[in-house]
N, C-alpha and C positions, 0 to 999 in steps of 0.2 A: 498282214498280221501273222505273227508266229505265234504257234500254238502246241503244246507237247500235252501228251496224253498219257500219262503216269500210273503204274499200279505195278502191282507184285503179278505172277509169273499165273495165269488160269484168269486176269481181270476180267478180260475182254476187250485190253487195245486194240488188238488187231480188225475184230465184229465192228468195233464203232468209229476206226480210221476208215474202214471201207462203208460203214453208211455214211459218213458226215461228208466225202469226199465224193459221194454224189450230189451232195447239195452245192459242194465246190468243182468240176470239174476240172479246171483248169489250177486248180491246188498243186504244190510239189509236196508229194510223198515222201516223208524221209523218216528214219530212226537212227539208234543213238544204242551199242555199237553195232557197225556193218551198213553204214548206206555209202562208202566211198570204197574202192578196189584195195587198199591199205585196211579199212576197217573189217572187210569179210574176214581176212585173214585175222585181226585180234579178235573179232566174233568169237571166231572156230576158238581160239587158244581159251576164252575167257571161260566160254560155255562148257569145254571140255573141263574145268577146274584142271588143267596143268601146272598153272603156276602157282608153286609154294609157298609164296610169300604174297602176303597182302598187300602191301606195300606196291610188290612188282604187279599185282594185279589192279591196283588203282590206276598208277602209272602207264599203263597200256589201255585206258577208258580215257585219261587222258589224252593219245597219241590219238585215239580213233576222234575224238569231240574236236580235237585244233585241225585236224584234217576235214572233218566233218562242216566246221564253219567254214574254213579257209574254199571247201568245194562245191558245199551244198545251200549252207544258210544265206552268208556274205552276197555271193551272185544271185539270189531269190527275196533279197530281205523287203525287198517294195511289194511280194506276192503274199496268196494265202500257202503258208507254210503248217503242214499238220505232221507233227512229228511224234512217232512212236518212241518215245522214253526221250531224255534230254538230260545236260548235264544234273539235275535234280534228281536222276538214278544215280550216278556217278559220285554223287555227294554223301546220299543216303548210304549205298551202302559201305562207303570209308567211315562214314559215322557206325553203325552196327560194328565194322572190325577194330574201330578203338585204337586203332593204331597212329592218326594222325594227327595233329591240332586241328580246332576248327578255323582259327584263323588261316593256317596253311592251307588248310583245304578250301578257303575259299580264294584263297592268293593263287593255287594255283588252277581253280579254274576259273579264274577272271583271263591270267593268262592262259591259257587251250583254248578260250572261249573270246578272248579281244574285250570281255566286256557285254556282248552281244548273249543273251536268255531270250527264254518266250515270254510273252505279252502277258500269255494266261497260262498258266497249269491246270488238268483235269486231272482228278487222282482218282483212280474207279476202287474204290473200300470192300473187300469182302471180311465176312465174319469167320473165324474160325471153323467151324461146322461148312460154309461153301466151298472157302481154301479145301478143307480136305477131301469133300465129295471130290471136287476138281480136278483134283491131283491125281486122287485113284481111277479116275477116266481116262487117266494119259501115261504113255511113257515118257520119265523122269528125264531130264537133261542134270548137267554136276550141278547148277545152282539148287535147281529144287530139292534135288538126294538129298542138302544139305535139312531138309525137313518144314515143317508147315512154322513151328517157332519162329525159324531162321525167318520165312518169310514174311510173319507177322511182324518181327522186329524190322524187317526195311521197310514194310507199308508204315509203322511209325515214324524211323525216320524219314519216310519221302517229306510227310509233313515238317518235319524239324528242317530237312534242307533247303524249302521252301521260303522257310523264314529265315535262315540264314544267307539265301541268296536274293533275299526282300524281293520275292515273286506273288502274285496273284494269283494266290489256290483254290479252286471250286472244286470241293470235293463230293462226290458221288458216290451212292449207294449202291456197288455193281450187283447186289442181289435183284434188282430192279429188273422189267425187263428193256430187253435191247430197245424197243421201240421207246419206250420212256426215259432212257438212259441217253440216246442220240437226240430227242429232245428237247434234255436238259442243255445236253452241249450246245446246240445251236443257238440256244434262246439267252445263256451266258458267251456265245461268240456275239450275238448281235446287241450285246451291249459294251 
């Protein structure tokens, strides 16, 4: 089964990839971009906000997701697959920059993607008031700079990409705590 675990930037994918993947050992750990030697390096560019154009910045989410399937998904797709973001990041936020068609955006990542999505989507929801405690606990990477708005608006669209890419979204309360949050996940994996 594949599985990606979606939210805005403080949700807490990372806290509930590493508890749920104790109940899976033998799980492949992956994320969405940077889990392929090609996608570290568009990580580094995307995260740093180098490139100017949105456009070039969608485009390069795409390079890392057809690399990503072709190295990670495709040779694991018979295993449990938990992945940290997935093309439903990828979608959400070209929808926020308005720059592309929806049908385009989903044409092209049909093709980055062969066709191949998760089974299930987890989307971990914080409220404005968490978002920001969250943020002010941390230093900022260029997505976040870009402010708590910005980020409210791609936790809307993750759900709009979701349905434009006719996926199964279970969406979670990350104010929740972790123990009750991992859970939830398990208990929507085992159905």
């Amino acid at each position: 089964m594949y599985i990606a675990l979606e939210g805005i930037d403080t949700a807490g994918k990372s806290t509930q990839i590493s508890n749920i993947s104790e109940y899976y050992p033998d799980a492949i750990i992956t994320k969405e971009p940077g889990a392929t030697k090609i996608g570290k390096e568009i990580r580094e560019m995307v995260l740093s906000a180098r490139a100017k154009s949105k456009k070039a910045e969608f485009l390069l989410f795409l390079a890392d997701r057809a690399e990503h399937i072709k190295e990670v998904i495709e040779p694991n797709i018979s295993k449990m697959i938990i992945s940290d973001r997935s093309a439903v990041s990828g979608v959400a936020y070209a929808l926020v920059q308005g720059e592309i068609d929806k049908k385009d955006l989903i044409g092209l990542n049909n093709f980055a993607t062969n066709g191949i999505y998760p089974e299930k989507v987890f989307l971990l929801k914080l409220t404005k008031k968490e978002l920001e405690f969250r943020l002010s606990q941390k230093e900022l990477d260029g997505i976040e700079l870009r402010g708590s708005q910005y980020l409210l608006n791609i936790q809307d669209a993750l759900i709009e990409a979701t349905e434009l890419l006719n996926l199964e979204l279970v969406e979670i309360d990350a104010t929740k705590s972790r123990e009750e949050i991992t859970k939830e996940i398990l208990d929507n994996i085992k159905y």
